[in-house]
N, C-alpha and C positions, 0 to 999 in steps of 0.2 A: 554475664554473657553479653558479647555484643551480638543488640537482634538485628540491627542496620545492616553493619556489614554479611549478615546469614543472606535479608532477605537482599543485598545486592547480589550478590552469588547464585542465589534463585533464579533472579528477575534478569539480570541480563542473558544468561547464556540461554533462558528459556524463550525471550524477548526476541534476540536473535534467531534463533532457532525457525519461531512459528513466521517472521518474518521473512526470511530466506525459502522453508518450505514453501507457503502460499506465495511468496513469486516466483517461485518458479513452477508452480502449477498455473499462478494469472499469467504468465510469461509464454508456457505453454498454449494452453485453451485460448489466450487471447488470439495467437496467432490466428485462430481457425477464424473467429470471429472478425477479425479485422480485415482477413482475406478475403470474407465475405462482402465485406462494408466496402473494400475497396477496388472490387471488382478484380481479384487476381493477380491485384498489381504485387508482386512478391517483394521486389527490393525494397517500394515503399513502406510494405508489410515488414520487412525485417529489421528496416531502420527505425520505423515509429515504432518496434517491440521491444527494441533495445532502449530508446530513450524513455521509455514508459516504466522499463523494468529497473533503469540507472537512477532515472527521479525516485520511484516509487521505496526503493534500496535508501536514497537517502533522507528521503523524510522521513521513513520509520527507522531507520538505526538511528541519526541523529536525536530524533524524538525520545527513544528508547535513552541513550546517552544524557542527553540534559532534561530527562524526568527524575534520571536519582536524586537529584542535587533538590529537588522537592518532596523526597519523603518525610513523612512525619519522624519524630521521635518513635520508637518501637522498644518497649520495654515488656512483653509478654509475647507468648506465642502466639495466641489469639490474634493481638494488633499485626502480629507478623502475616499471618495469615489473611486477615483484612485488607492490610498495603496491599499486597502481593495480588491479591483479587480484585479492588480496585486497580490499580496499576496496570495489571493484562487486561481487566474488560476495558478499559478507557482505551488501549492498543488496539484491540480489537475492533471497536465501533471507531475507531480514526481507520483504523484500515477497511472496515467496509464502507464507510464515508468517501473516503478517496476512489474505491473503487468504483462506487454508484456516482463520483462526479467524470470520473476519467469514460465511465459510461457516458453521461450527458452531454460529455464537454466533443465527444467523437460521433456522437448521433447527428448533433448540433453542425458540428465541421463537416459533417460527411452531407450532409443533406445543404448544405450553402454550396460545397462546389456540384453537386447534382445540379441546381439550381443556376449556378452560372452554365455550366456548359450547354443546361438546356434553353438556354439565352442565344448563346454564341450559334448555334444549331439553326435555329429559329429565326436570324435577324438576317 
């Protein structure tokens, strides 16, 4: 029995899967948040949730796509099941990694132009 090819069948459509769901729940919720962060500004809201959600689409699919090519050898069900769990939690903590940076990295940019403007205000 080939187990490689079971656990690709597994691992990608599920890989897929959990990655599409949760963006488009971050893609969702985010809006709210960023509406906040941005004071209302909607278009800028719409545009920075699309490119957060087009990157966000292609590091994890891609990532998904050339981690097959790194599985082990899988010669029991057991290993099968091992990959397979490895494999998604390593997805999963990449994707709340990105999440908590794509947090910092908008906290960060959101508070530098507060910061400029409360310059330009002032001078």
């Amino acid at each position: 029995m080939e187990f490689n090819l079971i656990s690709y069948c597994l691992y990608l459509p599920a890989t897929f899967y959990i990655t599409i769901v949760i963006g488009k729940d971050l893609n969702q919720q985010g809006a709210h948040f960023l509406l906040q962060t941005f004071a209302g500004d909607t278009e800028l809201v719409q545009t920075l949730n699309k490119f957060l959600l087009i990157g966000y689409y292609l590091i994890n699919l891609g990532y998904a796509a050339v981690s097959v090519n790194f599985f082990s050898q899988i010669d029991t069900w057991l290993m099968l099941v091992e990959e397979l769990t490895l494999r998604l939690g390593m997805l999963l903590m990449g994707l709340g990694f990105i999440h908590y940076f794509n947090l910092f990295a908008l906290t960060t940019f959101t508070k530098q132009i507060q910061h400029l403007f409360s310059n330009q205000t002032t001078s």
